[in-house]
N, C-alpha and C positions, 0 to 999 in steps of 0.2 A: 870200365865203361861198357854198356851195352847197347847193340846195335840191332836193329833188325832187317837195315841196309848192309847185304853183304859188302864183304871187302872188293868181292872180284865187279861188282855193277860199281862201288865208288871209283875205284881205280881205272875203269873203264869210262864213267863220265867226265871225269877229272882228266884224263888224257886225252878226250876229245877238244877241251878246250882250252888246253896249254899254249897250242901254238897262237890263243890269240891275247896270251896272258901278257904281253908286251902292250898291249895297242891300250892307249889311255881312255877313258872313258870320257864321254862327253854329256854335260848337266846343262838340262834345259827345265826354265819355270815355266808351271803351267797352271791352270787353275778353270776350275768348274765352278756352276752357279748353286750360291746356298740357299737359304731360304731369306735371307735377307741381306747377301752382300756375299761374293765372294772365296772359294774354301781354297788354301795356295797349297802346292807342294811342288818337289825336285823330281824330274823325272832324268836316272843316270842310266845313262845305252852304253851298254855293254857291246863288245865285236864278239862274234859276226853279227852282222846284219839284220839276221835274224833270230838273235838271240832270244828267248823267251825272257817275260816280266812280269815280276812281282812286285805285287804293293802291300807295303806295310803296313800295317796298323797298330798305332802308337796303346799305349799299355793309360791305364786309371789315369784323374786328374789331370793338371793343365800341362801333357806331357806334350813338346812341340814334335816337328819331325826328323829333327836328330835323337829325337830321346830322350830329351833337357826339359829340366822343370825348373820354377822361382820355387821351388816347395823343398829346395836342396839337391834334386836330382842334377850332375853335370856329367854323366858318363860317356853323352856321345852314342849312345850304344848306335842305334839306327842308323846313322853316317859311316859308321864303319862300320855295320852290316852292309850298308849298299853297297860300299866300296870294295868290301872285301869280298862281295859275291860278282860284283864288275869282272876280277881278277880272273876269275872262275868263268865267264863266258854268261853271266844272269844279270838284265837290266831289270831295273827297281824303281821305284815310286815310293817318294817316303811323302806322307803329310801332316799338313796341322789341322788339328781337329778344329768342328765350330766353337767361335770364341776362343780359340786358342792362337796365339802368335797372329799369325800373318793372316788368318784365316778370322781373328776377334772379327771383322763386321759384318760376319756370316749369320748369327743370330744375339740378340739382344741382351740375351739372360743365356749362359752355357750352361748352370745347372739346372736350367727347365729340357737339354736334350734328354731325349730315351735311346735306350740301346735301337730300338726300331728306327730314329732316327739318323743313330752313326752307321745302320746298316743302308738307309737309303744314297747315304754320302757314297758311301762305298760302290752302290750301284752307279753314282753319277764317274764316279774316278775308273769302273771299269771301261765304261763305255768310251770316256775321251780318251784313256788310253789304247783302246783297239781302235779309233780313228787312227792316232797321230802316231802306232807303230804298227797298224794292217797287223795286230795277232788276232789270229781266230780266237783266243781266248787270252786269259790274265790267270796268275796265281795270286793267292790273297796268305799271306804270311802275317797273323795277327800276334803281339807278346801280352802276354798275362789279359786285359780287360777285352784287350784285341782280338784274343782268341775267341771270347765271345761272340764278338760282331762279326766275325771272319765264320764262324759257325750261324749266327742268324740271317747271313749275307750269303750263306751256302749253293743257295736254290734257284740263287737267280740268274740269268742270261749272261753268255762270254765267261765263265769261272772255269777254269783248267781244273784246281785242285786245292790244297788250303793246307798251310804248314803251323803247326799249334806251339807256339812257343811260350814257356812258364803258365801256361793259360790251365785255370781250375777247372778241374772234371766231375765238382761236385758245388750245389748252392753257395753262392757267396757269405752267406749269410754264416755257413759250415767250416768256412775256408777262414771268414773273419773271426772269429770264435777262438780256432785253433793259433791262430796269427799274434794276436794276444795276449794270451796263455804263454805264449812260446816266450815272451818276453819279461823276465822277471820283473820290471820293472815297472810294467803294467798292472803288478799286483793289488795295489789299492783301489784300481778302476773299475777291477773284474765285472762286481758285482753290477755298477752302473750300467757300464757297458753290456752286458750279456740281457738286463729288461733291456734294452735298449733296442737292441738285437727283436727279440722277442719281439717287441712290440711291433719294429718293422717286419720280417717277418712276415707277420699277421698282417697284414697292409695298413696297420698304424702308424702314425707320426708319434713325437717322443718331444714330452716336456722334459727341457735341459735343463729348467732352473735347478741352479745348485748343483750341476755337474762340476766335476772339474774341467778350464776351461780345456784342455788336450780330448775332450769328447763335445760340450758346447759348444765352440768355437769352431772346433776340427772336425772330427770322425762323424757328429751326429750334429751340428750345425742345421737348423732347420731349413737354412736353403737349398742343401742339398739331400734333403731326405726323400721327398717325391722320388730322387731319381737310386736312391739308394732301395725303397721298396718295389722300384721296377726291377732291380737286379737280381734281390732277392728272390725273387718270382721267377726264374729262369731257374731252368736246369741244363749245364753243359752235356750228359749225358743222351737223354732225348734226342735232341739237334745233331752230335755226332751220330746216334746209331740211323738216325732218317737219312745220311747225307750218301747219295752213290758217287760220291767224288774222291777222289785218292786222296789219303790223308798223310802226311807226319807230323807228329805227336816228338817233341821235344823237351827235354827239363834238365839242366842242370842238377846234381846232387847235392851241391854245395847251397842251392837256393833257399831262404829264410823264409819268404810267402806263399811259394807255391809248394806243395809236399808232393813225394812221391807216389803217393797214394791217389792223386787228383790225377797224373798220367797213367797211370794204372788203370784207373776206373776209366777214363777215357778208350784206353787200346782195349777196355774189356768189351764196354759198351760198343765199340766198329773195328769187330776182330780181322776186316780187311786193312785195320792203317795201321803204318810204320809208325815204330818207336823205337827213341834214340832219348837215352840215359846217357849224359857226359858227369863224368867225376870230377868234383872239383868247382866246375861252371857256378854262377851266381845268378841270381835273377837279373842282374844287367848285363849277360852274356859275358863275361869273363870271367877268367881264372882267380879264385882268392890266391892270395900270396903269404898267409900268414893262418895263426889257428883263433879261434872264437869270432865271435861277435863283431866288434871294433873291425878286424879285418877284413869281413865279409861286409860290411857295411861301407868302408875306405874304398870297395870298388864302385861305389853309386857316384863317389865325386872325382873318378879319375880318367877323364878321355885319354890320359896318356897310354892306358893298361891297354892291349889291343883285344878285338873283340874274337873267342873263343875257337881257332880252328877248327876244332871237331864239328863247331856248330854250323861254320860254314862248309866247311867237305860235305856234311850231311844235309843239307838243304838243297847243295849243288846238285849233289849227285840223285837227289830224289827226284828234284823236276828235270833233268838232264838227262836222265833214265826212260827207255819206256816204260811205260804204265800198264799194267797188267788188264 
């Protein structure tokens, strides 16, 4: 495992806020206005008092604010992030995207949102948060798509600092490609998928007919294409190296979708942020328990597996630190 957080600053934030690793955490709903109804999430306070707080931002598709997707996803991961960073003296905000869970009558259609739009949410979730806990600022802790928004969401008013978790450091479009590929059984799609690619990309749409439907139906789905040729059009790169805000840069080794090459190209591109390589970790923030495929994939449906200590000590310890 590599860290760029020393041991003597972790062991130093992590014992400041032991003595309050006892005191239960307290969860209260809250919710801001969307564009046309509503956006919910949990906000869990940590002791002391004035503990600082981070908000999450949930990762691709209809992922709610535990983590959980109907798309198969049931890890829990974000619930027991928050919980597990309670422990640790860090209150958290987890939420559901527009159109997603509790937050569906936020807007009408959830694949007509844009990234610029989950970054405005985000502006609305900073600010009711520095109301209703008097912090001079929020930290924005985005995983994988989150990172994203947590990067487009960088600039704006009350933001401490931004923790990049599984989040690509290179076009999506680059990331999906490889993702792919990576899986053998993806072999026969390749070539659909990859024009497919291409064509978005390019800022085209993509006739399905005659896809198979695991691209028609799924990945290249014409209702979600607008918002697939907005992503394409970003670059994480850019956005991190504009940002003067403290970063950490996180990724599992064990993760299938995000490679190590995308936090890399990240801490290359903002050679002031931290980066922390945990061995092992998945892209649902825990540990696999077994070797190939099958196994690393067994952790996306298991809230029971608990969510990656490393990951937590090192997040703790980043915003619990002073900042340089």
């Amino acid at each position: 495992m590599m860290r760029s957080l020393t041991t003597l600053a972790a062991t130093a934030a992590l014992a400041l806020t032991a003595q309050h690793a006892a005191a239960a955490p307290r969860a209260i709903e809250m919710a801001v206005r969307g564009p046309d109804g509503p956006l919910a999430g949990t906000l869990l306070l940590a002791e002391p008092a004035d503990a600082p707080v981070v908000l999450i931002l949930p990762g691709s598709g209809p992922t709610d604010r535990d983590g959980n997707s109907p798309a198969g996803l049931s890890a829990a991961s974000y619930r027991l992030l928050a919980e597990a960073l309670a422990e640790r003296g860090v209150s958290s905000a987890r939420i559901d995207k527009r159109g997603i869970a509790a937050s569906k009558g936020a807007v009408a259609n959830s694949n007509k949102v844009t990234t610029d739009d989950y970054a405005a949410d985000t502006a609305q979730w900073v600010k009711a948060l520095r109301d209703r806990t008097a912090r001079d600022c929020i930290w924005l802790a985005g995983h994988s798509e989150g990172g994203l928004i947590a990067l487009t969401a960088a600039d704006g008013p009350g933001i401490c600092g931004l923790v990049l978790i599984a989040t690509a450091g290179r076009p999506l479009d680059v990331v999906m490609r490889e993702q792919l590929a990576a899986n053998p059984a993806n072999a026969p799609l390749l070539d659909d998928a990859n024009r497919a690619i291409d064509a978005l990309a390019a800022g085209g749409h993509v006739d399905v007919t005659g896809m198979h439907p695991a691209l028609a139906q799924g990945l290249f789905n014409p209702s979600v294409q607008d918002y697939l040729i907005d992503l394409f059009a970003r670059d994480p790169a850019p956005l991190i190296a504009a940002t003067d805000k403290p970063v950490l840069i996180a990724l599992g080794l064990a993760d299938i979708q995000v490679a190590r090459a995308d936090a890399e190209a990240l801490a290359a591109a903002q050679p002031r942020a931290k980066l922390l390589l945990i061995d092992g970790m998945t892209h649902t923030l825990k540990q696999v328990t077994g070797e190939g495929r099958a196994a690393n994939l067994a952790t996306y449906s298991n809230p029971a597996l608990p969510i990656d200590p490393a990951l937590v000590d090192g997040i703790a310890a980043f915003i619990l630190s002073p900042q340089d």
